[in-house]
N, C-alpha and C positions, 0 to 999 in steps of 0.2 A: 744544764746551762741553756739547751734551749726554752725552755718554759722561762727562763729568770731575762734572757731575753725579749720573749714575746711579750714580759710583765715589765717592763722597761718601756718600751713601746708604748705603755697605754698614760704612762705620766705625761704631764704637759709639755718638761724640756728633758732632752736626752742624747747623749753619743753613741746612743745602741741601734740607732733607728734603721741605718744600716749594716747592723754587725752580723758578722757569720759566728755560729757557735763554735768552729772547728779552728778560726782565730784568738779565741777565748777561754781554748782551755786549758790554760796554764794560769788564769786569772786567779786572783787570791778575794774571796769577798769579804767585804771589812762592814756593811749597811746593808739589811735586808728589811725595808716596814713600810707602812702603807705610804709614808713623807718622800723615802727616798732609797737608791739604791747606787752603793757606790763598792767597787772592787781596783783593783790595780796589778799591771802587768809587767815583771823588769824585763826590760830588753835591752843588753849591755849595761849600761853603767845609767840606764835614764827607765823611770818611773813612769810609767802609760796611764793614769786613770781615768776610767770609764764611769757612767755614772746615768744617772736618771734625778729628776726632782718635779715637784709641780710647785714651789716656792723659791726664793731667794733665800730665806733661812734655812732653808729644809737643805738645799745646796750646799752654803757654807757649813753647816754644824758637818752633815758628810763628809765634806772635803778635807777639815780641820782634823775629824777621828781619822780619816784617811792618812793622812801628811804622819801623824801623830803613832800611825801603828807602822809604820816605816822603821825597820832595826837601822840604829847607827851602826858608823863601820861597816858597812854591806859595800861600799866605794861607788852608793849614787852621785849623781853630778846634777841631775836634770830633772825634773817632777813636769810632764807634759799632761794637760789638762784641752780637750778639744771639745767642738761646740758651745761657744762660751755665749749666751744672749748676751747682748748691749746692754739690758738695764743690771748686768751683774760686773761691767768692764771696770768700774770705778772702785769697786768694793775688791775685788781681783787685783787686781794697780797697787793698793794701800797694803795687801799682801805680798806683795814682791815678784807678783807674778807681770810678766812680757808679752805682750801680741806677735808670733814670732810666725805666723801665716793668717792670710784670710782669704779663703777661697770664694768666689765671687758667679753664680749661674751667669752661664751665656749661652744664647737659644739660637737655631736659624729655622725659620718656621718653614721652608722650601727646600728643596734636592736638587733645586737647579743645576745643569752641568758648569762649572766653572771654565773658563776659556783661556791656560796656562800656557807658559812654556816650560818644556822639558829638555831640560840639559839632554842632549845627543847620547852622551856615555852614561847615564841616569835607568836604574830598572827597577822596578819593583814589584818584589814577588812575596809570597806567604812564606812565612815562616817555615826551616823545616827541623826536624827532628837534633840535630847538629849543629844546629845555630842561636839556640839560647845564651849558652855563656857569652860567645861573644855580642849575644843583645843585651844581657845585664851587664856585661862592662863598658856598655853605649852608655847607658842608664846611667850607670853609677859616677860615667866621667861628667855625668850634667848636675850631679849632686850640688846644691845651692848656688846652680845659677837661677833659679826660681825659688822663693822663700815654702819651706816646707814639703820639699820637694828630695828624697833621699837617693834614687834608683830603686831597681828591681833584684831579687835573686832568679836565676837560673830558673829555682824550681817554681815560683810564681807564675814566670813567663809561660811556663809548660801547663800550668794547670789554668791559665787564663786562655790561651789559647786550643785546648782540650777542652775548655766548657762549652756547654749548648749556647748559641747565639753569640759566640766571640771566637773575633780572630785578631792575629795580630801579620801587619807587613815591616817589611826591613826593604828598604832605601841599598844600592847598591851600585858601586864604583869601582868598573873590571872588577868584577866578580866580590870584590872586600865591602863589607855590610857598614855603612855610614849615619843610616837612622834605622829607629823602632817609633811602629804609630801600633798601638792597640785600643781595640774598639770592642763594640760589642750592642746586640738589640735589644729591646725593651718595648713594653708598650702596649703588646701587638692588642688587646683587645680596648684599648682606647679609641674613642669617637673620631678623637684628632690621627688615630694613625702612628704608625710603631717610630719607636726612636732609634735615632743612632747616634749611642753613648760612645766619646771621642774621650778616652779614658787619660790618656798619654802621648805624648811625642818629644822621642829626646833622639837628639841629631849631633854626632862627634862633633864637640866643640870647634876643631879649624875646620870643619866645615859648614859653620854656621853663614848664613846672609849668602848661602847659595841654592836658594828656593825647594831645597832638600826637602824640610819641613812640609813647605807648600805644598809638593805634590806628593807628600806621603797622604797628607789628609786629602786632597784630592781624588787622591785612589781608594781611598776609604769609604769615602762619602759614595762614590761611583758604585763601590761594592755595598754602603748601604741602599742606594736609590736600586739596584739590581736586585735587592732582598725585600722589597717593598715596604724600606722606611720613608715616608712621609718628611719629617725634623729631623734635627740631630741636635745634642744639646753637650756640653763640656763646662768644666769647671776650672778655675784660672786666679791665681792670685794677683788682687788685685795692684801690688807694687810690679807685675811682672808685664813692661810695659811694650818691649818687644811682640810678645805672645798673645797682646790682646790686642796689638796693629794688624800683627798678621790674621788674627782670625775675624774680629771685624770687617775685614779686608774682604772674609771670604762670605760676608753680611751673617756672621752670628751678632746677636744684641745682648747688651747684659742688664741683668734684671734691676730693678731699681731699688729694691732694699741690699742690706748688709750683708757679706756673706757668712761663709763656715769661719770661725775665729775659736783660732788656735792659737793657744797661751802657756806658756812655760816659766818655770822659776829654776835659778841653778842655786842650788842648795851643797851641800858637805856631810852626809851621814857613810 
């Protein structure tokens, strides 16, 4: 899987560009040739395809064997299709296929310290060994209040916060855990200076619009200027209009093209 990966990577458009092998293997391959490469993952009752192409034909014919070697009566619901380029959204559309996220770059090119206020009763500390689950059912209760956006597992949390150059804080009210920010570095032998990837922040819905959020990524940012990142940069759908006040706020910019567009069909096999 890793080679069919790195060979994905070299076509012109792709959903693999960031893929981990070790998420991938349960994938079933349906297109292995020099046009295109497409496979597909069930996760519950919804149809994950992954895929590579360097044409617009080459995409569709994949997509269609794809769709097409799908067993009826399996009790799918949902065919999820991501990274979709703009000159393929109309031909996608006449398929039956939905724009159902579009993730959007936003950069802040500086680590300036921000100048907040912090709720008196407000702490925030690192994660510890004992407090995952209750961060994935932070997550999980922010499930589409941002489009494309599902939560976390337990064991996710654990292994993103056990990887080199990533941690995650949880936001805390007398001692009971009210947000998760997970981040992590990148970068570090670029010209410009290492980054700090602002992966996530999901904040117990009643207790949202009480600057939670704010100074989770505050304390992030803090921990990345202390780690000697330079930027920091995050990704944000762009109907999620809350979440691109407040990080604008905290002067990240968002890039001027189109972002990550993610498209789904519900179907009945």
């Amino acid at each position: 899987m890793v080679n069919l990966i790195d060979k994905a990577r070299e076509y012109q458009f792709t959903s693999l560009a960031y893929a981990d092998a070790e998420d991938m293997q349960n994938a079933s391959l349906v297109v292995d040739s020099e046009d295109a490469i497409f496979m597909f993952t069930r996760l519950d009752d919804k149809i994950k395809i992954d895929w590579a192409a360097n044409a617009k034909d080459a995409f569709l014919s994949g997509l269609n064997k794809t769709i097409t070697s799908l067993i009826e009566g399996e009790g799918i619901k949902d065919i999820e299709v991501d990274f979709i380029p703009v000159e393929y959204l109309d031909e996608m559309s006449r398929q039956g296929f939905e724009i159902v996220s579009e993730w959007v770059d936003f950069w802040k090119n500086n680590m300036d310290k921000a100048d907040i206020k912090t709720p008196g009763n407000l702490r925030i500390d690192e994660i510890t060994d004992n407090e995952y689950d209750k961060a994935s059912a932070i997550t999980k209760a922010c499930k589409g209040l941002s489009r494309g956006y599902y939560g976390e597992t337990a064991e996710w949390l654990r292994e993103w916060h056990e990887a080199e150059h990533s941690n995650i804080f949880v936001a805390k009210l007398e001692d009971s855990i009210v947000g998760v920010c997970c981040v992590s570095l990148y970068g570090f032998e670029s010209e410009k200076g290492a980054v700090l990837w602002l992966r996530e922040v999901a904040v117990t819905p009643e207790f949202h619009s009480k600057k939670i959020g704010l100074n989770l990524i505050c304390h992030a940012l803090d921990w990345g200027r202390a780690c000697g990142a330079k930027r920091s940069f995050l990704a944000c759908d762009m109907d999620n209009r809350k979440g691109i006040s407040l990080y604008e706020g905290l002067g990240y910019e968002k890039k001027v093209e189109r972002g990550q567009i993610n498209m789904r069909k519900s179907v009945s096999y």
